[in-house]
N, C-alpha and C positions, 0 to 999 in steps of 0.2 A: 839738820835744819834745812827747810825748803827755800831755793837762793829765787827763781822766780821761774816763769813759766813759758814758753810759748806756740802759739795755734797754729795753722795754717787749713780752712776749708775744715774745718771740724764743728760739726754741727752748725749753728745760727754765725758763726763767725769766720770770716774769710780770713782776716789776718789778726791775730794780738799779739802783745806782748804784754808781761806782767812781772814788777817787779817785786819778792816777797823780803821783807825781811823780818829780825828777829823782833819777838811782842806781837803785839795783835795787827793782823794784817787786814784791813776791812774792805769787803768786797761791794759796792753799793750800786744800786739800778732801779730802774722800775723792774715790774713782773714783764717776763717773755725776753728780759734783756741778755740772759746767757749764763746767768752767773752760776744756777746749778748746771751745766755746760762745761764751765769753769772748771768746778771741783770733780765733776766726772771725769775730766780730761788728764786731772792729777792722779788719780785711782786707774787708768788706761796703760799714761806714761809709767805705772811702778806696776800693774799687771797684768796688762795685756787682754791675750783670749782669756785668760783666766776669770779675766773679773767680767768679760763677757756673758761669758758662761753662767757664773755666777749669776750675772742681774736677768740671762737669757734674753742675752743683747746679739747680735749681727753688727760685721765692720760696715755693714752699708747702712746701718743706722746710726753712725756714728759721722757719715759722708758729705757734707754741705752740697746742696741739693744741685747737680748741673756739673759739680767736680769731677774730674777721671782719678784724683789721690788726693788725701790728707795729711797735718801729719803733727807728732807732738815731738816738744822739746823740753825736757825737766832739768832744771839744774839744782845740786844739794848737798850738803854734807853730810857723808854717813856719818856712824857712829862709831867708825874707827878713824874719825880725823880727815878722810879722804875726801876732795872735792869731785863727785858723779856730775856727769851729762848722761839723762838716757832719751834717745832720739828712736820713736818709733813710725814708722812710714807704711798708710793702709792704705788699701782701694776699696772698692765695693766689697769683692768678695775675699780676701783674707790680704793678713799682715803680709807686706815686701819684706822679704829675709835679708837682701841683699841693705837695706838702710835699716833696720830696728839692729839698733847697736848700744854699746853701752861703753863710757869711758872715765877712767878712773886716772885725777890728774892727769886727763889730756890722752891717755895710751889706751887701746882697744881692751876690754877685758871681757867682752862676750857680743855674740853677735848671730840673730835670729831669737824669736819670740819667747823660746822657752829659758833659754840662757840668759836672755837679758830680765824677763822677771827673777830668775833666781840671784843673779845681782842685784836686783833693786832690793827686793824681798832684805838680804843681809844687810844694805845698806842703810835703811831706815831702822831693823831691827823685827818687824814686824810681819808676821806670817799675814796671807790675804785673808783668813780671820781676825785675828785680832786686827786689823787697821776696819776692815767690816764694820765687827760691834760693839768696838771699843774708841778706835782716832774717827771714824767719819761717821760724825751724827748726821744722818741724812733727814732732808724736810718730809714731818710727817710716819717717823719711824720713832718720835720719842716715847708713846704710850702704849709701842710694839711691846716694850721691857715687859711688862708685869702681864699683858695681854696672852701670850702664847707661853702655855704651860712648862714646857721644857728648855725657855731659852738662854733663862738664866744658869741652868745646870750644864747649860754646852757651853756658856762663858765658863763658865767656875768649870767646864771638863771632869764634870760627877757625870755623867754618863760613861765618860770612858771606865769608870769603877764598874756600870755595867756589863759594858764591852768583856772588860777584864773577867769579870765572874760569866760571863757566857762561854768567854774559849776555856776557861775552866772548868765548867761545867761540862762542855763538849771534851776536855783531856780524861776528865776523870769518867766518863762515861765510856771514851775509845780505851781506858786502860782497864777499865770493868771488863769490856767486853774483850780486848787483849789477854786479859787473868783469865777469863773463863774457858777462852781458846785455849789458851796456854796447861789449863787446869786440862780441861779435856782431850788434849793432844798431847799430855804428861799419861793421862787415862788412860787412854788408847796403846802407847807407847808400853805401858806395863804388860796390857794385855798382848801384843805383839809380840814380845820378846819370849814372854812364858810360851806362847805356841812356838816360837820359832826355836825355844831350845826344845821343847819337847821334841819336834821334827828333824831335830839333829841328831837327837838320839836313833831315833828311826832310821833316818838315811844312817847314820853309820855300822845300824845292825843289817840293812837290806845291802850296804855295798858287801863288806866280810859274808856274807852268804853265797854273792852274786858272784864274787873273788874265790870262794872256794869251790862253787860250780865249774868255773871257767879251767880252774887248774885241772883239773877231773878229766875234762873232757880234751886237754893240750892233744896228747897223742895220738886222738883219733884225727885231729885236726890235722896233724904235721905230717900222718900217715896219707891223707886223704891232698893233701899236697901231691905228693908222689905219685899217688893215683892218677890224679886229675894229669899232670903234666904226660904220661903214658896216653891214659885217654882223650886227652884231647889234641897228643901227635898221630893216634891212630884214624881218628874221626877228620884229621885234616885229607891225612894218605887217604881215606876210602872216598871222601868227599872229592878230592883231586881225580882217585881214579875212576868215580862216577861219570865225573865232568869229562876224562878224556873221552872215556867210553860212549860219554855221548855223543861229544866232538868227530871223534871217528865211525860213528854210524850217522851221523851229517854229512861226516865228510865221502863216505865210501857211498850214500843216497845221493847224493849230487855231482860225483864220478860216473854213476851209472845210469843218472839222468844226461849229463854230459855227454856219452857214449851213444846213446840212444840219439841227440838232435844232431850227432855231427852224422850219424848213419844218414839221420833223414836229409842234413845238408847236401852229402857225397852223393845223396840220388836226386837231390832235384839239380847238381850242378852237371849227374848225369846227362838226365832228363834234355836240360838248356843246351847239351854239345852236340846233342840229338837233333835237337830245332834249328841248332845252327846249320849243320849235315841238311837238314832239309830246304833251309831256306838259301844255301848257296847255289839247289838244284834249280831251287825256283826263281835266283836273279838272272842263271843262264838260260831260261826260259822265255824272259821277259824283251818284247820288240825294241829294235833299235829306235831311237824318237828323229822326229822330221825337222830339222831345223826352219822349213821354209814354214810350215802348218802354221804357227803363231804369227805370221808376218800375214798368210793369205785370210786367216781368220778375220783380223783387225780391221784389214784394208775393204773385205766385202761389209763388216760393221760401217764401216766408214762411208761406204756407196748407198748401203740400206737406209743411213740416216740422213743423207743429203738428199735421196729420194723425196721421205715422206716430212720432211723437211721443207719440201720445196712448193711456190705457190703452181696451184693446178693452171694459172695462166700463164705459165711459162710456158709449156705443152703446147697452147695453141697461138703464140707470139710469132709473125710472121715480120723478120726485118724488111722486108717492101713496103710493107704497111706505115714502117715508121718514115721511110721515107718520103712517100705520097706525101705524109701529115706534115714533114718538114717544108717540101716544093710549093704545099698549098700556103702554108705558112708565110712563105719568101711573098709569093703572088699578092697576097692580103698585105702586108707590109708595103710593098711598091702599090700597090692600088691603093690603101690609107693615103698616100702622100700624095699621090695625083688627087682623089676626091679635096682632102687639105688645100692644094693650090687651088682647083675649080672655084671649092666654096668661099675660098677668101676671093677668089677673081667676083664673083658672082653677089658677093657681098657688099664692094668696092660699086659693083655699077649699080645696084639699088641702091646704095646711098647716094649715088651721083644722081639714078632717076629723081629720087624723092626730092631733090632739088631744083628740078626744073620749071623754067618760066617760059608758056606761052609753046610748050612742049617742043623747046629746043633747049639742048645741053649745055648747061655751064659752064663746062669744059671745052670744045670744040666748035660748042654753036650750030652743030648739023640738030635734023628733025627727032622728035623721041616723044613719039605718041605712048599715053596713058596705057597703051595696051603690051607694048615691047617693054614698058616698066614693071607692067604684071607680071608680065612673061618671065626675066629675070630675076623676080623677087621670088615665084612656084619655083621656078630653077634651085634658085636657093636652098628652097626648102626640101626639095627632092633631093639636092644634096648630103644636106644634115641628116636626113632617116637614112642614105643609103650610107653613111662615114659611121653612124651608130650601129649598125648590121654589120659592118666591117671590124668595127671595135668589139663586138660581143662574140664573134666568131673567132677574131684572133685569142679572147681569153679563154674561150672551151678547147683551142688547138695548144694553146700554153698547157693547162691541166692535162690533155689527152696524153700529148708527148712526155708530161713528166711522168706518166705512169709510164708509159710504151721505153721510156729511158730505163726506168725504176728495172722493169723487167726484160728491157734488153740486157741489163747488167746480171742476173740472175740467168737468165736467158744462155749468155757467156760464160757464166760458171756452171751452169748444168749441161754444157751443149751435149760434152761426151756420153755423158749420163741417161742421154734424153731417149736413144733406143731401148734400154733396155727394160724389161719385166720386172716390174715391183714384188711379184707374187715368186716366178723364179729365183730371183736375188735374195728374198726372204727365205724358200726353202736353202739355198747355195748355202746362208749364214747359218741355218740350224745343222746341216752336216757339218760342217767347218768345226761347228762349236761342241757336236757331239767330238767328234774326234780329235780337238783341240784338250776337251777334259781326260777324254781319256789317255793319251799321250801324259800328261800332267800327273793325274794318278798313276800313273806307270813311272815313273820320273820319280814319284814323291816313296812310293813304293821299292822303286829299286836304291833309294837313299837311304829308307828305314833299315832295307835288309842290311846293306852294307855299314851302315852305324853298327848292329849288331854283330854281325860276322867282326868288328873288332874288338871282341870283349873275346874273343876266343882263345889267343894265346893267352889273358889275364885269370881265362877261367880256366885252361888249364894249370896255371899257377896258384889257382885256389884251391883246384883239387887236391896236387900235391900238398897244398900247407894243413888240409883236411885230414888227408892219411897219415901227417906227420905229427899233428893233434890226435890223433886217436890213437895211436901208440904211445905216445906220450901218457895219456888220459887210461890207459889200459895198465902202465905201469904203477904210476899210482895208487890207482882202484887196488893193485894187487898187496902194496906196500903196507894200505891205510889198512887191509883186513890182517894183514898179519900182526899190526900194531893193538886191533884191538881184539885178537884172538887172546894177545899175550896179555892185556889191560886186564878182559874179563878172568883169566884163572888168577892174575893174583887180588883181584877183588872177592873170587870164591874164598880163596884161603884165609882173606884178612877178618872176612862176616865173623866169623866163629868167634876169631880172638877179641872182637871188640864187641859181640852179645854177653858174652863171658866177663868183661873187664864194664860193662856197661852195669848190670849187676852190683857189682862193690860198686862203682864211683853213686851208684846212687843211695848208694844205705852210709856210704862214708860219708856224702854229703850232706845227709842230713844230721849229724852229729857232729860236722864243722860247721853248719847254719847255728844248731844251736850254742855251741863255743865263739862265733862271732855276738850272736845274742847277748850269751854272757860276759862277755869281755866289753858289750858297749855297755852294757847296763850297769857293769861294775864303773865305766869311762864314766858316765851319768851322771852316777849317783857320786860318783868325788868331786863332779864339778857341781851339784847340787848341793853337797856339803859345804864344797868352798865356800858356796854363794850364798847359802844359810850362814854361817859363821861369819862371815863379811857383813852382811844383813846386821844380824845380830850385833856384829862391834861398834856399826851403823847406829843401830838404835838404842843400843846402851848409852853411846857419847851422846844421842839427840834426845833422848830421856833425860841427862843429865842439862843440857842445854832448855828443854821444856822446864822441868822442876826451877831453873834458874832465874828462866825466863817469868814464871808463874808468880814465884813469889818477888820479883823486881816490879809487877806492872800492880800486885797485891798494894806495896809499900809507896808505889806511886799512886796508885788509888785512895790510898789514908790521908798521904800529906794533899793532896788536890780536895777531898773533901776538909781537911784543919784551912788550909785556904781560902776556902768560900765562905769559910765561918770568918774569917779576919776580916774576909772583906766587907762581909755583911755589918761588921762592925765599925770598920773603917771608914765606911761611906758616910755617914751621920754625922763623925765628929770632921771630917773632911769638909762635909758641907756648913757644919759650924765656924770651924775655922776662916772659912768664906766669907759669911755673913759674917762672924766679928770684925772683918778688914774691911769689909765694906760697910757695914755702918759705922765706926771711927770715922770715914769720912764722907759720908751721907749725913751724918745729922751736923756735922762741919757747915757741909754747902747747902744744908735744910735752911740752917738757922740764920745764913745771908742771904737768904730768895725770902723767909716769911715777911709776910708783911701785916699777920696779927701775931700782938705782945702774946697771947692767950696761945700759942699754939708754941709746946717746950719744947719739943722732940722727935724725930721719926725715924724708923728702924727697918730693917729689911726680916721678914720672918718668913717661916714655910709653915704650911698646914696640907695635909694630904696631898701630895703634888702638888701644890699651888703655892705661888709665891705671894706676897703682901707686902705693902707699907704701911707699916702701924704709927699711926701720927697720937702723940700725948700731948693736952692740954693741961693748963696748970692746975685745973679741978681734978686731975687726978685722973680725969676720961680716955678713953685709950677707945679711936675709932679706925676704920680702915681708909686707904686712901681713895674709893669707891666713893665715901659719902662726901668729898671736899669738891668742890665749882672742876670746869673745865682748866682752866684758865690754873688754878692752886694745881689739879693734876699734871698740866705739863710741868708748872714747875718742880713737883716730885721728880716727876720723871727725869729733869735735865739733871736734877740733882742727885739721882741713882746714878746717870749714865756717867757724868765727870767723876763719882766715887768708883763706880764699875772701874773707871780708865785708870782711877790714881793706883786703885786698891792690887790690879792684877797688871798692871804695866809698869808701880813706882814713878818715875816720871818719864812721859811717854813724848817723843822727841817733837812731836805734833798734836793738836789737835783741829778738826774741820768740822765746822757748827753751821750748816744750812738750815736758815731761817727759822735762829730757834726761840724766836717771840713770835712765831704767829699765832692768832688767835687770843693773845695776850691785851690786859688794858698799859696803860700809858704805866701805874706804878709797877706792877711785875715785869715790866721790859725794865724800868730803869733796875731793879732787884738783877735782872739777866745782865746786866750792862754793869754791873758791878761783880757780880761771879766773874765773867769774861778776863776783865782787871783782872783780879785776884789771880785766875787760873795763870796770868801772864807769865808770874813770881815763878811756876814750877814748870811750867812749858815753857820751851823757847821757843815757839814759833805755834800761834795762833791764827785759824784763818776763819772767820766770820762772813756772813752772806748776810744782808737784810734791803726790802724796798724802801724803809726809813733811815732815816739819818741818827736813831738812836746812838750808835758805837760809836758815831764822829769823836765824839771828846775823849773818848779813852784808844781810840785808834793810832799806833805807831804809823801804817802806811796805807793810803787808802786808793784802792782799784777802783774807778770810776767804768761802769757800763753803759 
């Protein structure tokens, strides 16, 4: 029984609360007010994404529009007694796992989407089919029933009869084609074995042939052992003393090449004692050198380049001269300073003239005619041109003297220098420098030799270690030939015996090739027998496993065909047994919805796939429920759907009726409002939707929208 319900932001409703109880619970509103809301929200809280799926719903169409979550809360008694809460909490895009929970008297009993519909599911009793198209008549789906050809036969579950006879049809088809595998790899199997015993026979007359070859030929083999081990210790010894003999005419070719380069060494070390002997003649030949020669060289280098070094006015620099220029110097300097006093004296009385009155002096009052005033002011002037003459003279005697300095100082460095001949001193240096070189070369030359002259004791200790190597190198040479005088005769002796022994091993050996032959081929062919014979017990068991196999999938082929026959037979009275449950009480809840006396009866019938409700009037007329008003067809229909709920549910712990008079006039609503009642008796929990006030009077508890 459903105890009540509540919303939060689900769909058109932010908050409700709803209390349900037992009998008829009436949901009332205007249109748009929620109530199909309502009963969605009860099919959510008991199955989730499922029932989503189902209607090809999304949680965000479920979401009160501006919400971040939603959420529902069902309270109920299942049908083992227990009091459920199931609490499921969405957002836009799917179920929160962490709150869709489910609780069974108060204690957690599952928790997240799929676990809590499978709780609900047990708890009401009700697969999300049957609650579907059997507890929730939805508005609008009542004249689905008889509309869509197979829908009754998926309530009544006669489809699954065809279900059934399709994976049988498909077993008996897989065990057809399994017998005829079976059949054919039974076929094959026979034919296998007949060859593979023939072939056993064969291989065991080819090994006994092959085994009495091999014995035939043992002793040439065992002989040819012996052989072999002879011959191939003679062929080591001739190959060995090939190898020395070659060894020792390398070795005795590169002794007497050895011999030959220490000759050519011992004469060119000759040769070198020779040169020394000569050039010891030649250091006591060579002049004793000048100690002084490199000192008088340098020093005339030294004079030649201070010469042409030097300015060509040194040469004709006369110290007198600089003096004259210094004394006139002095004279200009003391004559500067007398014309300075003059013209300042001179200056003083023209400005004193220019001031006179009545040409007498300012100063003293004596007489000073305009003329003695001229007189001292030309004085003036004669002054100033001859003190500018004095000043321009002394700065060409400043210049003059700083050269005449410049080259007095040069002058002093070259004085000793200053006799002598540029051209002689030039030649002096080129003799100097010839004899200075060759001194030098003589010097560098008498170093060479004597560097040499000290390899002469080392080169006579080469010599000796030369003639003590070629004795050495001599003895050898003579050792190495007698070794392979003695190699070669016993290589002569040994030719003979192993051309002779070479002969047999190769005619023995090809009558041990073919005794190895025979001996594998006899190996072969017994492990090819084996292998046949293994084969062969192989497929005699797998023969025996085919035949078994063959006629088991045979036997299963029979009974899968007698199957599809039962069922084909089964299906009919299956679906009669249907309709007889369902019309008992179809024409039950017929005959409280009609509202003409004239109409007796109405029945659920099938004709070529299609389903019917046959309505009989009391004249005996039998018409379909196609030819009765809109209005008479729903009421068929409501009254197939509550016989559908009684007939395959017994009494079913719920039922949920969205708006099932619309379109209805005032009398067939109150005909609906009297079923409703009735239905009360054998459901205990009733939930009705309507925008009228019809169900008021028969309503236990009424939800106001």
């Amino acid at each position: 029984m459903l105890r009540g319900i509540e919303l939060r932001n689900f769909k058109a409703h932010e908050e409700l609360s709803a209390q349900l109880v037992e009998g008829i619970n009436f949901v009332y509103g205007p249109n748009g007010a929620g109530k199909t809301s309502l009963l969605e929200a009860i099919a959510v809280a008991l199955y989730g994404s499922k029932w989503l799926q189902r209607t090809k719903a999304k949680w965000g169409d479920l979401l009160r529009r501006g919400a971040r979550e939603g959420e529902i809360r069902l309270s109920l008694v299942g049908v083992d007694g227990a009091e459920y809460t199931i609490v499921r909490r969405f957002t836009a895009s799917s179920s929160v796992p962490s709150a869709t929970y489910a609780l069974a008297d108060g204690k957690p009993v599952a928790r997240g989407d799929q676990d809590v519909t499978a709780v609900a599911a047990r708890a009401v009793g009700l697969s999300i089919d049957e609650f579907a198209n059997l507890a929730y008549i939805r508005q609008g789906e009542l004249r689905r029933l008889l509309a869509e050809a197979d829908y009754l036969d998926r309530l009544f579950r006669l489809d699954e009869f065809d279900d059934l006879d399709e994976v049988v049809r498909e077993a008996v088809a897989e065990a057809g084609k399994k017998r005829a595998n079976a059949e054919g790899r039974r076929d094959a199997l026979e034919r296998s074995l007949a060859e593979l015993r023939a072939r056993i026979a064969k291989l065991e007359a080819e090994r006994a042939e092959a085994e009495r070859k091999a014995e035939e030929l043992r002793p040439r083999a065992e002989e040819y052992k012996k052989v072999e081990e002879e011959y191939q210790r003679l062929r080591a010894r001739s190959a060995a003393l090939e190898q020395e003999t070659a060894a020792l005419r390398r070795e005795s070719e590169s002794l007497e090449e050895e011999l030959v380069s220490l000759d050519i060494e011992r004469e060119k070390k000759g040769e070198e004692l020779a040169e020394l002997a000569r050039l010891e003649a030649e250091l006591a030949s060579l002049p004793s050198p000048d100690p002084a020669l490199e000192q008088q060289y340098h020093e005339a280098q030294r004079v030649l380049q201070a010469l042409t070094s030097m300015d060509p006015a040194v040469r004709s620099f006369r110290p007198e001269e600089l003096e004259a220029l210094k004394a006139e110097r002095e004279e200009l300097i003391a004559r500067r300073a007398e014309l300075n006093n003059k013209l300042a004296m001179a200056r003083e009385v023209a400005r004193i003239a220019s001031r006179a009155r009545e040409g007498r002096c300012p100063v003293c009052g004596s007489p000073l005619s305009p003329e003695t005033a001229q007189r001292h002011a030309e004085e003036a002037k004669r002054l100033e041109e001859e003190l500018r003459r004095a000043e321009a003279r002394l700065m060409q005697l400043e210049v003059e003297l700083r050269r005449l300095e410049k080259l007095r100082e040069e002058y002093l460095r070259y004085k000793e220098y200053l006799p002598l001949d540029v051209d002689s001193i030039k030649r002096r240096v080129e003799e100097l420098r010839r004899a200075y070189e060759a001194q030098r070369e003589a010097e560098r030359r008498r170093a060479e030799i004597e560097a040499r002259l000290k390899r002469r004791r080392a080169l006579e200790e080469e010599l000796k270690a030369l003639d003590s190597r070629r004795a050495e190198a001599e003895a050898r040479l003579g050792e190495a030939k007698r070794r392979l005088a003695e190699a070669e005769q016993e290589l002569a002796q040994l030719r003979p015996k192993l051309a002779e022994l070479e002969g047999l091993y190769a005619e023995l050996r090809a009558a041990y090739e073919e005794w190895l032959k025979a001996s594998a081929r006899a190996e072969e062919l017994a492990k090819q027998l084996a292998a046949a014979k293994a084969e062969a017990e192989k497929a005699e068991a797998e023969l025996g496993r085919a035949r078994a196999e063959a006629e088991a999938h045979a036997k299963a082929e029979e009974r899968g065909k007698a199957l599809r026959a039962a069922l084909r037979d089964i299906k009919p009275l299956a679906r009669k047994m249907f309709i007889d449950a369902v019309n008992a009480e179809l024409n039950s809840a017929f005959l409280r919805l009609r509202h003409k006396e004239e109409l007796r009866s109405a029945s659920l019938a099938q004709e070529e796939g299609r389903y019917y409700v046959v309505v009989s009037r009391a004249d005996g007329q039998r018409f379909l429920h196609t030819s009765l008003s809109l209005g008479e067809q729903n009421l068929v229909a409501l009254a197939l759907r509550v016989a559908l709920a009684k007939a395959l549910l017994g009494r079913p712990p719920f039922l949920i009726l969205d708006e099932p008079t619309e379109h209805l006039d005032e009398v067939h609503r109150r005909r609906i409002v009297e079923l409703v009642r009735d239905l009360a008796r054998d459901v205990r929990t009733v939930i009705v939707t309507s925008h009228l006030g019809e169900f008021e009077e028969v309503a236990d508890n009424r939800i106001d929208l």
